[in-house]
PDB file of N, H, CA, C and O in Angstrom:
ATOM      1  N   UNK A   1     119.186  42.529  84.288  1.00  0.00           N
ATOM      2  CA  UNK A   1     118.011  42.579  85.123  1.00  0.00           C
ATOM      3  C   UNK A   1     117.079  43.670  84.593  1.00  0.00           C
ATOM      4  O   UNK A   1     117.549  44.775  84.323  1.00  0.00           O
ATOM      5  N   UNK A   2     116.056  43.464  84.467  1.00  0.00           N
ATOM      6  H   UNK A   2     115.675  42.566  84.686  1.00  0.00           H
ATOM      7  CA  UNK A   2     115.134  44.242  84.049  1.00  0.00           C
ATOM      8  C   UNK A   2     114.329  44.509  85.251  1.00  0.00           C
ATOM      9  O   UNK A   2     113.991  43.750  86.159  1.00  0.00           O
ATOM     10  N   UNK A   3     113.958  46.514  84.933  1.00  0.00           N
ATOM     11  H   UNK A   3     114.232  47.131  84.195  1.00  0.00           H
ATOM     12  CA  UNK A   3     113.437  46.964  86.281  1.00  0.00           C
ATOM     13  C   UNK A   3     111.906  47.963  85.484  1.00  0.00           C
ATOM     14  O   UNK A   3     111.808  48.797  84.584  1.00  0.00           O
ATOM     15  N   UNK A   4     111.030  47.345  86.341  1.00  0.00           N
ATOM     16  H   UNK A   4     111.109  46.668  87.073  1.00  0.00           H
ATOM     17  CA  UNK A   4     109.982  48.467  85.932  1.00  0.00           C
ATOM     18  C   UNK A   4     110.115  49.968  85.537  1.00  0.00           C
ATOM     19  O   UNK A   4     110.920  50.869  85.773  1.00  0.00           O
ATOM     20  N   UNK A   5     109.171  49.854  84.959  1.00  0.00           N
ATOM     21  H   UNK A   5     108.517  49.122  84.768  1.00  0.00           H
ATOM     22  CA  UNK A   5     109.424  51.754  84.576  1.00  0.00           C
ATOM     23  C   UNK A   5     108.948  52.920  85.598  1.00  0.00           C
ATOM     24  O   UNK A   5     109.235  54.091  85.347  1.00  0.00           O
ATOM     25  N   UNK A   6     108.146  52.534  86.863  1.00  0.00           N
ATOM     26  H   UNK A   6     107.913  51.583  87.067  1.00  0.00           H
ATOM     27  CA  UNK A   6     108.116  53.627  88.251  1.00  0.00           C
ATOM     28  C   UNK A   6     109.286  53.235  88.705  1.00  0.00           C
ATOM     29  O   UNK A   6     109.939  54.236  88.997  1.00  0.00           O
ATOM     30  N   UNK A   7     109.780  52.412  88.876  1.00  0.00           N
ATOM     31  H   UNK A   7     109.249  51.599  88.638  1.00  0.00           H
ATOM     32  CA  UNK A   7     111.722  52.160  89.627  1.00  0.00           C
ATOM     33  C   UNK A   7     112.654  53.347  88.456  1.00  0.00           C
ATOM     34  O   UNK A   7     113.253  54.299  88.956  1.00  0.00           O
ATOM     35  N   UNK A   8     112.661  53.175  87.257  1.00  0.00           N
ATOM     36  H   UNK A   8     112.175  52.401  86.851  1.00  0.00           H
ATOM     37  CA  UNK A   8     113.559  53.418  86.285  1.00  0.00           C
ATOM     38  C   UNK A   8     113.094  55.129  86.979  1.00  0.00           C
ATOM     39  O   UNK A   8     113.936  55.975  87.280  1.00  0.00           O
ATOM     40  N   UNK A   9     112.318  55.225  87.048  1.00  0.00           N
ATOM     41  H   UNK A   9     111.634  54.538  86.804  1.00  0.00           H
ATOM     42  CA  UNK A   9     111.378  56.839  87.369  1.00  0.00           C
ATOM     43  C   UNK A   9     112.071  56.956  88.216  1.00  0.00           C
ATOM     44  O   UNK A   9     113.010  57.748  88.139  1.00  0.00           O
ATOM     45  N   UNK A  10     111.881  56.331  89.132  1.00  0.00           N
ATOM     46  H   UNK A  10     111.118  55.688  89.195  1.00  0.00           H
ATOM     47  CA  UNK A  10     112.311  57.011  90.881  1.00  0.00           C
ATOM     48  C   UNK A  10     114.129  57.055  90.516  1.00  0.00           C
ATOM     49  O   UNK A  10     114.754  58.115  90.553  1.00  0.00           O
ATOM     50  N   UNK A  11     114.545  56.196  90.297  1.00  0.00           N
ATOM     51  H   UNK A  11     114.037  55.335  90.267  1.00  0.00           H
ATOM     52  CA  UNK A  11     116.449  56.490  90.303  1.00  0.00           C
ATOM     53  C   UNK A  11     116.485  57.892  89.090  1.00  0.00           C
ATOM     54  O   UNK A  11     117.204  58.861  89.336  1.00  0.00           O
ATOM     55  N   UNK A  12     115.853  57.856  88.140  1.00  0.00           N
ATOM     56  H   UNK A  12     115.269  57.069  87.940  1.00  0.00           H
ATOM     57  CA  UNK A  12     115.870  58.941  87.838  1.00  0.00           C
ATOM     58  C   UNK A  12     115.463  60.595  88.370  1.00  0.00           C
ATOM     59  O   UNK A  12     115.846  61.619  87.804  1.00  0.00           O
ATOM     60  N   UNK A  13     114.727  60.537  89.407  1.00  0.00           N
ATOM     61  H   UNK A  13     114.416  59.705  89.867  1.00  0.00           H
ATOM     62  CA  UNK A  13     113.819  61.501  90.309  1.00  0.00           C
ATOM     63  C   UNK A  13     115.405  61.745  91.397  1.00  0.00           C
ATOM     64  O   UNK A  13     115.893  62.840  91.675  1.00  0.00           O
ATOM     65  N   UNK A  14     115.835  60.628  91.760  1.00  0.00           N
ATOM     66  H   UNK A  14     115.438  59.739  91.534  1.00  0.00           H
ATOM     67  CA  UNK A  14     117.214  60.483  92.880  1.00  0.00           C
ATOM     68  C   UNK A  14     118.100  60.866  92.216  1.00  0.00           C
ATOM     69  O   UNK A  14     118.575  61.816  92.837  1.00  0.00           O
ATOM     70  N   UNK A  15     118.794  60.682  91.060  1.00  0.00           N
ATOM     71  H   UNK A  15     118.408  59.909  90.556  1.00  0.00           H
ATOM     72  CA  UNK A  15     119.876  61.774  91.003  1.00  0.00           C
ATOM     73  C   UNK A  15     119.769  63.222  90.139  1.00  0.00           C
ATOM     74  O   UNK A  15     120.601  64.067  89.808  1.00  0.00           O
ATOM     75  N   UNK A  16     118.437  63.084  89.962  1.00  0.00           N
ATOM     76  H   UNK A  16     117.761  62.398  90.231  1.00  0.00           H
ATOM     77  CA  UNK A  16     118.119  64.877  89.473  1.00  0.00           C
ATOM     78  C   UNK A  16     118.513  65.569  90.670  1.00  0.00           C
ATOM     79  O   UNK A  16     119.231  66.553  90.848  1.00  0.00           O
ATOM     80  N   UNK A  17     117.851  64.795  91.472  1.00  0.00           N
ATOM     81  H   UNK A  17     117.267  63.996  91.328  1.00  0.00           H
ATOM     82  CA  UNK A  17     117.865  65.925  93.011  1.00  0.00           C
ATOM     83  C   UNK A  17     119.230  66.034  93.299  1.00  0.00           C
ATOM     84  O   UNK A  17     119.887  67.073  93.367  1.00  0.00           O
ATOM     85  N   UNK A  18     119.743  64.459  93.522  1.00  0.00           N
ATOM     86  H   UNK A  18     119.209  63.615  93.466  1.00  0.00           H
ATOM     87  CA  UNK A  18     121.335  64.874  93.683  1.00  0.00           C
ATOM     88  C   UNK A  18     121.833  65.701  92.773  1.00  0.00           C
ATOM     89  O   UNK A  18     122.543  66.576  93.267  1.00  0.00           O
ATOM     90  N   UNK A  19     121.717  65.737  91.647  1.00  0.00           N
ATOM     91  H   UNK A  19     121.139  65.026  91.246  1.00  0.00           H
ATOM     92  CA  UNK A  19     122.752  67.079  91.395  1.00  0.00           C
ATOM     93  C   UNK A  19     121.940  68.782  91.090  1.00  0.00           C
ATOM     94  O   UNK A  19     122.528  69.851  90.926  1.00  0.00           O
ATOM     95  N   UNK A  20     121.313  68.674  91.092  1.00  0.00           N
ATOM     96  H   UNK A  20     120.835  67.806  91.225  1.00  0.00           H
ATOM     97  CA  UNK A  20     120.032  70.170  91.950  1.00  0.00           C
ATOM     98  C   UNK A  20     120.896  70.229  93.514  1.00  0.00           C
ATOM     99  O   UNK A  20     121.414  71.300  93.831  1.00  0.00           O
ATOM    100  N   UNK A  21     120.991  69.211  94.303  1.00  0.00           N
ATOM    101  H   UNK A  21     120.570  68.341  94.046  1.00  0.00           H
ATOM    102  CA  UNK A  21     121.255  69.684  95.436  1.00  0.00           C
ATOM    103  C   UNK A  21     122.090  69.595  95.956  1.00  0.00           C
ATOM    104  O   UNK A  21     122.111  69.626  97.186  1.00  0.00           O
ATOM    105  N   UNK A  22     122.933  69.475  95.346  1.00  0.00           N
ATOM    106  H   UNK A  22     122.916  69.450  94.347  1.00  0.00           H
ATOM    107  CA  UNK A  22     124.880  69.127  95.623  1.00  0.00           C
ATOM    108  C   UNK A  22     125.732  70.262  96.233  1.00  0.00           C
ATOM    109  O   UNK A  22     126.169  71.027  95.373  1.00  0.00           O
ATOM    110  N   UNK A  23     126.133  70.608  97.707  1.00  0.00           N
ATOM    111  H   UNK A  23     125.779  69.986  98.406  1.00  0.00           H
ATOM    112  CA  UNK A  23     126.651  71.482  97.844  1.00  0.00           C
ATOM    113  C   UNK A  23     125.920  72.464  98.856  1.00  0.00           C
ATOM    114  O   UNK A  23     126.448  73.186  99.701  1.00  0.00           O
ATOM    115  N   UNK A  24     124.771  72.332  98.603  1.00  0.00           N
ATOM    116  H   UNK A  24     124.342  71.745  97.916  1.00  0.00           H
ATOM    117  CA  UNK A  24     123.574  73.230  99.440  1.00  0.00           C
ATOM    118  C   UNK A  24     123.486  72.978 101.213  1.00  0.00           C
ATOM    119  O   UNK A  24     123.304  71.932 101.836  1.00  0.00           O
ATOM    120  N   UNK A  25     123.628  73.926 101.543  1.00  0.00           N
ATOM    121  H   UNK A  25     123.776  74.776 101.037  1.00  0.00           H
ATOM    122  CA  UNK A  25     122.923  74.030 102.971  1.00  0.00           C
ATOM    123  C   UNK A  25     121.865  73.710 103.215  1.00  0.00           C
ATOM    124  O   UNK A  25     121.083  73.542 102.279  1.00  0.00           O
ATOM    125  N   UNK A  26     121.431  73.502 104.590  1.00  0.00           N
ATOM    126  H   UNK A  26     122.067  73.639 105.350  1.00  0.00           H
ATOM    127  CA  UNK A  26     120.359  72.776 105.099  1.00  0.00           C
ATOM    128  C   UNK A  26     118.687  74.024 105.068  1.00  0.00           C
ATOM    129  O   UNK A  26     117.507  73.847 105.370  1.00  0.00           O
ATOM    130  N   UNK A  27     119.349  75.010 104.626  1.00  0.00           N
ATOM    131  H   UNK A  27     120.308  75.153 104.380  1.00  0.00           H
ATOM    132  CA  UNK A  27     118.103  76.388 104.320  1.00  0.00           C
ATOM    133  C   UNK A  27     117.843  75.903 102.886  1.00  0.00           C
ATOM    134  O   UNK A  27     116.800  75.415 102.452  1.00  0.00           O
ATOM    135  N   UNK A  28     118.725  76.079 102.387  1.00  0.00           N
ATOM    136  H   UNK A  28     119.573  76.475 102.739  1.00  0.00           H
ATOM    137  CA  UNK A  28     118.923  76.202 100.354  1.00  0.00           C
ATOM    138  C   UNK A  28     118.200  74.813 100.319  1.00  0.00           C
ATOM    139  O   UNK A  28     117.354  74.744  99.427  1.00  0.00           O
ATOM    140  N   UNK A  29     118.373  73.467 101.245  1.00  0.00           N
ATOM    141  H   UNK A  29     119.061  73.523 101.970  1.00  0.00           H
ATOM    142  CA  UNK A  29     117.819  72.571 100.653  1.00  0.00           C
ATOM    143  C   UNK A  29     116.161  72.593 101.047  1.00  0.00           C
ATOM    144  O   UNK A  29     115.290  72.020 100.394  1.00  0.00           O
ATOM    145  N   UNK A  30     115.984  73.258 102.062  1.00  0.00           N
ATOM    146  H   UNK A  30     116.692  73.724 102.593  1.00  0.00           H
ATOM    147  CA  UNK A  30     114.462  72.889 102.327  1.00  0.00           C
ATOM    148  C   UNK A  30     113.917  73.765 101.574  1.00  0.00           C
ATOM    149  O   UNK A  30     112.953  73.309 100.960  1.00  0.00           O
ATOM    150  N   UNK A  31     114.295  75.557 101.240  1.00  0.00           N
ATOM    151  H   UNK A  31     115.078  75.929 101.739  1.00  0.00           H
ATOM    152  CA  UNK A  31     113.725  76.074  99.892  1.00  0.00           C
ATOM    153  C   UNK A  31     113.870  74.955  98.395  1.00  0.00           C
ATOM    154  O   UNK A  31     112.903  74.742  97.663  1.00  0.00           O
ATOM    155  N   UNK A  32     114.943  74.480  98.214  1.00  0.00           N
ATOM    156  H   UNK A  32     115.728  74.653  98.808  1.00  0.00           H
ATOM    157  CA  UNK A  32     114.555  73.672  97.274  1.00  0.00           C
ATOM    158  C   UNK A  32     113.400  72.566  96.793  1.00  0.00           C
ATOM    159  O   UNK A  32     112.936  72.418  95.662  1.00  0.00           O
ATOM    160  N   UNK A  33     113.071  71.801  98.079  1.00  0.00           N
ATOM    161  H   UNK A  33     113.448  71.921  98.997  1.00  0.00           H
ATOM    162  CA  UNK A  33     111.790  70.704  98.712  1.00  0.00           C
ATOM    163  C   UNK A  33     110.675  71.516  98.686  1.00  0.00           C
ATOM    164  O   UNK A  33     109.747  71.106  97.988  1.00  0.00           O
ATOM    165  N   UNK A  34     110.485  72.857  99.431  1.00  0.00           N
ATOM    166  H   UNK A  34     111.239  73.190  99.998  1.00  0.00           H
ATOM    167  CA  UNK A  34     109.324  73.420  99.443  1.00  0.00           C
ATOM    168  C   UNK A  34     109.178  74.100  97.802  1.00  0.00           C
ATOM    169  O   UNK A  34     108.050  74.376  97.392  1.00  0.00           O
ATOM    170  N   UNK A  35     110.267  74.313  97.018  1.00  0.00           N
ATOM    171  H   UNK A  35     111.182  74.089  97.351  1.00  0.00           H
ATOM    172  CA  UNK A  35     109.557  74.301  95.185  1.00  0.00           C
ATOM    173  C   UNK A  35     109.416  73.684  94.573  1.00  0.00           C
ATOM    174  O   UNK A  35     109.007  74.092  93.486  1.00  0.00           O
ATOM    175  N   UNK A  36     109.645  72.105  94.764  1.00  0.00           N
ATOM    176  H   UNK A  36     109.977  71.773  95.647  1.00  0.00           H
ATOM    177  CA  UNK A  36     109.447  70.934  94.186  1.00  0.00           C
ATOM    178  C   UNK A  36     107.920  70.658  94.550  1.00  0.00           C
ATOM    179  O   UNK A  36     107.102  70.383  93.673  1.00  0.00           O
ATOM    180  N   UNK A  37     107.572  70.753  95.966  1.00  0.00           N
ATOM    181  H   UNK A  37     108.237  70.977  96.679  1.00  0.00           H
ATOM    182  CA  UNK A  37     106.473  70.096  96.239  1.00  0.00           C
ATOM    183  C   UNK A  37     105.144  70.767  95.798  1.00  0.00           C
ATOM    184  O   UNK A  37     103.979  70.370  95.779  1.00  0.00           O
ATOM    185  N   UNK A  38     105.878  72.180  95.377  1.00  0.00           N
ATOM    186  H   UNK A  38     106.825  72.503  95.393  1.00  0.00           H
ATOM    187  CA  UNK A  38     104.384  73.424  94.967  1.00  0.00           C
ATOM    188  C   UNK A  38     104.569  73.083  93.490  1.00  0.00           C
ATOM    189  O   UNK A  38     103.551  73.272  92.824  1.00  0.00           O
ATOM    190  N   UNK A  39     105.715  72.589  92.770  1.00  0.00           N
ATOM    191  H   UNK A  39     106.542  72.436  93.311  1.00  0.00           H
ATOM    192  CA  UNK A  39     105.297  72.536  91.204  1.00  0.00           C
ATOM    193  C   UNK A  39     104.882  71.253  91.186  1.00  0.00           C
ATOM    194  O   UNK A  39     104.045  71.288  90.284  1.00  0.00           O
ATOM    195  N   UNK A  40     104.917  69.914  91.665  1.00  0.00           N
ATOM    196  H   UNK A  40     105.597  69.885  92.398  1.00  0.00           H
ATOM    197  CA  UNK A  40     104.128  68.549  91.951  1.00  0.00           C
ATOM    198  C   UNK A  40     103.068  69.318  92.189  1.00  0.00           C
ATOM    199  O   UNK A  40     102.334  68.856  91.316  1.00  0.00           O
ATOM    200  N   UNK A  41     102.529  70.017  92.630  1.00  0.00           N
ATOM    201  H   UNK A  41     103.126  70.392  93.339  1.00  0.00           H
ATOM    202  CA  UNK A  41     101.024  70.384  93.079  1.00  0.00           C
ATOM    203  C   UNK A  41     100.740  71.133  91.896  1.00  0.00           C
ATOM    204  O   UNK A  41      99.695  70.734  91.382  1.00  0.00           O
ATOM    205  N   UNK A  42     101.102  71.760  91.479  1.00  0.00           N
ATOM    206  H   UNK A  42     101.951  72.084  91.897  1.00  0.00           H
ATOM    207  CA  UNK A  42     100.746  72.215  90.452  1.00  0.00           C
ATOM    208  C   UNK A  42     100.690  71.333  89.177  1.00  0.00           C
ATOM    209  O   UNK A  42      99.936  71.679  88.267  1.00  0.00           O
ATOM    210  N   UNK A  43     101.467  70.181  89.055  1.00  0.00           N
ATOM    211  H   UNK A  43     102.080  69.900  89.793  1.00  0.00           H
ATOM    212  CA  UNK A  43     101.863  69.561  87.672  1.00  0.00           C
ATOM    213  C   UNK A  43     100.142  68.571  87.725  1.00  0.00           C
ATOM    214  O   UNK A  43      99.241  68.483  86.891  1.00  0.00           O
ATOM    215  N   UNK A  44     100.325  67.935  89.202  1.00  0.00           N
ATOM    216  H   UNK A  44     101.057  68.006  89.879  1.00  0.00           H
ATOM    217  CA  UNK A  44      99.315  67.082  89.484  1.00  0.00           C
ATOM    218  C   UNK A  44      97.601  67.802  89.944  1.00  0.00           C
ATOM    219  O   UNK A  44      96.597  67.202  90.328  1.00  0.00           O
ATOM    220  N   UNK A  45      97.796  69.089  89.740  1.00  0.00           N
ATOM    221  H   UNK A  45      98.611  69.577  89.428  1.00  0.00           H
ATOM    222  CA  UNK A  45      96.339  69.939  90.172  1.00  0.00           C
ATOM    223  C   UNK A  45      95.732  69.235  91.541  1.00  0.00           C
ATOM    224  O   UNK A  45      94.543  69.042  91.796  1.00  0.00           O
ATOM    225  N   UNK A  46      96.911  68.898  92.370  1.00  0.00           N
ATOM    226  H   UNK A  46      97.877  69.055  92.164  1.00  0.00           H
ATOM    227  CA  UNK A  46      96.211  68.071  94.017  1.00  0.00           C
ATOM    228  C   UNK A  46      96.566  69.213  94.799  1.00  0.00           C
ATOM    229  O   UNK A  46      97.492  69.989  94.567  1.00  0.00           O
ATOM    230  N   UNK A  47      95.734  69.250  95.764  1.00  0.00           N
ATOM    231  H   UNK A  47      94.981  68.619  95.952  1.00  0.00           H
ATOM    232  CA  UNK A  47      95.834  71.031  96.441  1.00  0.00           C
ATOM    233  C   UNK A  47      97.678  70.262  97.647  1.00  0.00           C
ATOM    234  O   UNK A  47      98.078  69.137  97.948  1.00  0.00           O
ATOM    235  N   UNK A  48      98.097  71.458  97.865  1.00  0.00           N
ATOM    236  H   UNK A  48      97.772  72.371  97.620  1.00  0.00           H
ATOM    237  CA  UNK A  48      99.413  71.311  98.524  1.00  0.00           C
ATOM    238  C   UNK A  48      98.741  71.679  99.936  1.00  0.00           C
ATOM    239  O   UNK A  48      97.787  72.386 100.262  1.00  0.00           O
ATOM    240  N   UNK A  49      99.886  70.691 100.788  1.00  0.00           N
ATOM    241  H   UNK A  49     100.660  70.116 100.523  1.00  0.00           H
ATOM    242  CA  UNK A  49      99.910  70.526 101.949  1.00  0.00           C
ATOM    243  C   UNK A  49      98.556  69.984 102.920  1.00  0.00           C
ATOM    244  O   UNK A  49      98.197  70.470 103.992  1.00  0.00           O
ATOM    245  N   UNK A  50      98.146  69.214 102.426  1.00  0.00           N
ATOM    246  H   UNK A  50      98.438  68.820 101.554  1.00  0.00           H
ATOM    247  CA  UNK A  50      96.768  68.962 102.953  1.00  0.00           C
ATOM    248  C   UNK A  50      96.613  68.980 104.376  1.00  0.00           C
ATOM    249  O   UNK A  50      97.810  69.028 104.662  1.00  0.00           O
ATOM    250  N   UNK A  51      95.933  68.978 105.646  1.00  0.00           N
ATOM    251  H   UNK A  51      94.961  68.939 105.414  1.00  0.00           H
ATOM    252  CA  UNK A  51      96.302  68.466 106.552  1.00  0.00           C
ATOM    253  C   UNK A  51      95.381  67.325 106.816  1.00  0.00           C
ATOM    254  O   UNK A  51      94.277  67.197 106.286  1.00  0.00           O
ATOM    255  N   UNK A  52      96.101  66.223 107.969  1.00  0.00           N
ATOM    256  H   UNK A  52      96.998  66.326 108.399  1.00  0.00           H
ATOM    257  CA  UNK A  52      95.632  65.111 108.249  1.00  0.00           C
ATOM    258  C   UNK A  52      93.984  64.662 108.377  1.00  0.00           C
ATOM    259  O   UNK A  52      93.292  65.310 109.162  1.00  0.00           O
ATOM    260  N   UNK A  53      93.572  63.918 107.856  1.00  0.00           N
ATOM    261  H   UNK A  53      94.134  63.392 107.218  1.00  0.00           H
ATOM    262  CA  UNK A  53      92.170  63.555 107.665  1.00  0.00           C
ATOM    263  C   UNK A  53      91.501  63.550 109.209  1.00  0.00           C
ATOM    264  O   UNK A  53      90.308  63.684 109.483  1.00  0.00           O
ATOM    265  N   UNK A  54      92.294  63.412 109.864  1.00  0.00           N
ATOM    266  H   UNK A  54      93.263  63.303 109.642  1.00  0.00           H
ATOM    267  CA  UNK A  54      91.340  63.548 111.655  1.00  0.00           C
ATOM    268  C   UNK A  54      91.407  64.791 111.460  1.00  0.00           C
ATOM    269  O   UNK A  54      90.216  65.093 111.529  1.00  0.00           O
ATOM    270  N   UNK A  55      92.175  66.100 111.188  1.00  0.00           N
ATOM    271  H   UNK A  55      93.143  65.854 111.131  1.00  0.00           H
ATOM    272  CA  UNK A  55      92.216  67.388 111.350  1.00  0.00           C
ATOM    273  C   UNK A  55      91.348  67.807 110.329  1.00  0.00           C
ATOM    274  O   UNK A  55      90.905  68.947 110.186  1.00  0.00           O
ATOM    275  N   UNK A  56      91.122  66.790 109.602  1.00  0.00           N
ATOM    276  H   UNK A  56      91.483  65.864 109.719  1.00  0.00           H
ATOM    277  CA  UNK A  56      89.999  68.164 108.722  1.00  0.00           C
ATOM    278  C   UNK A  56      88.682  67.741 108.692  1.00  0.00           C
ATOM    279  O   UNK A  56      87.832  68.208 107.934  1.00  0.00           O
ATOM    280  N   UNK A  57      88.387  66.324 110.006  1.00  0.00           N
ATOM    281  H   UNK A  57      89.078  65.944 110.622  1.00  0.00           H
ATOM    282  CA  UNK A  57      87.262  65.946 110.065  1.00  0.00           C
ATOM    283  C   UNK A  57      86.802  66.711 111.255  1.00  0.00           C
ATOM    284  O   UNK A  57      85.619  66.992 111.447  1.00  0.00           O
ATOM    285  N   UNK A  58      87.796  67.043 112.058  1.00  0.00           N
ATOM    286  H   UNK A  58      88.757  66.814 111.902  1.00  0.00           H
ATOM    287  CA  UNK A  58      87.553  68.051 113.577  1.00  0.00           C
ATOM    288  C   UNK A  58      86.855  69.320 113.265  1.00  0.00           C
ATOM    289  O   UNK A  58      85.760  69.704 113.677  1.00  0.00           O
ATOM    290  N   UNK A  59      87.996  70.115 112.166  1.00  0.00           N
ATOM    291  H   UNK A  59      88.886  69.803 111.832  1.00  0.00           H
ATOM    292  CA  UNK A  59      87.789  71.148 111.633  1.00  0.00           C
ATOM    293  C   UNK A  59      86.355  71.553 111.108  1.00  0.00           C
ATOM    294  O   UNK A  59      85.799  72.639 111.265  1.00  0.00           O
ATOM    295  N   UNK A  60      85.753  70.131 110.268  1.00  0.00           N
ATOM    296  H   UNK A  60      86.205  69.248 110.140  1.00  0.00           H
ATOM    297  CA  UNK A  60      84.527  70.407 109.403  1.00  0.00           C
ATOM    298  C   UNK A  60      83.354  69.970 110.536  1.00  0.00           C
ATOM    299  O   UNK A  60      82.287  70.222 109.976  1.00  0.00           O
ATOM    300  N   UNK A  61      83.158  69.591 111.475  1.00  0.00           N
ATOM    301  H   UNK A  61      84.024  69.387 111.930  1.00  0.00           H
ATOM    302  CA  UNK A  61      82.744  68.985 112.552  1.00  0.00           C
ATOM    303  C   UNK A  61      82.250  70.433 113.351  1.00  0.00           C
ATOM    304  O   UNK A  61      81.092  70.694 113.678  1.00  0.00           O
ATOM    305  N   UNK A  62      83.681  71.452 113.606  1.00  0.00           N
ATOM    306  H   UNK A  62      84.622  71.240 113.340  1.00  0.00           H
ATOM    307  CA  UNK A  62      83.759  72.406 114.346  1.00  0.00           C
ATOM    308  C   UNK A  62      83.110  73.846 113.713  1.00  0.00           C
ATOM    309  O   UNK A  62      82.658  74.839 114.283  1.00  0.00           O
ATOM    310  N   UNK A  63      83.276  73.499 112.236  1.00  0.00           N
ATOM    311  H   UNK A  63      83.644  72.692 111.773  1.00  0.00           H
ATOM    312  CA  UNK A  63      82.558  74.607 111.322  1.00  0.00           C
ATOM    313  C   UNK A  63      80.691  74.794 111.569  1.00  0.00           C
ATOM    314  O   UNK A  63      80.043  75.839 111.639  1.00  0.00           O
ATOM    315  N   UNK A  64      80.270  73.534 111.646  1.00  0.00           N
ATOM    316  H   UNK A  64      80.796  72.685 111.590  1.00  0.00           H
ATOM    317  CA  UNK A  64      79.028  73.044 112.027  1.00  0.00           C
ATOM    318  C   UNK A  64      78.316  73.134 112.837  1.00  0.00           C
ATOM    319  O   UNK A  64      77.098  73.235 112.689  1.00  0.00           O
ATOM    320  N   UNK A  65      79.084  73.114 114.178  1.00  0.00           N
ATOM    321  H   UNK A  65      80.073  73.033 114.297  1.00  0.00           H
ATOM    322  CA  UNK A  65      78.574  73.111 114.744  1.00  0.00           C
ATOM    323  C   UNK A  65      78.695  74.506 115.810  1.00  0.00           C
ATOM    324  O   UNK A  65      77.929  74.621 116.766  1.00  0.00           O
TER     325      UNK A  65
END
């Protein structure tokens, strides 16, 4: 069976993590998630943690006015 190459990606992305996170507590793993998601932000130059598009239409709405 032949599988695309974003599938071949993602099972590869799934057991990096599994063995990065084998063993870890439920602290150790969310520090682990919160340095993954700042070097994705960094790899991809997309700002981290955005918040929700109603919240930053309120926000820019509220700056304004």
């Amino acid at each position: 069976m032949k599988y695309s190459k974003s599938m071949q990606e993602v099972w590869r992305w799934k057991e990096e993590v599994a063995r990065d996170t084998e063993g870890m507590n439920v602290q150790e793993l969310l520090a682990y998630f919160r340095q993954s998601e700042q070097r994705l932000a960094e790899k991809t130059g997309k700002p981290l943690n955005l918040p929700r598009i109603e919240t930053r239409k309120r926000q820019r709405r509220e700056e304004h006015s």
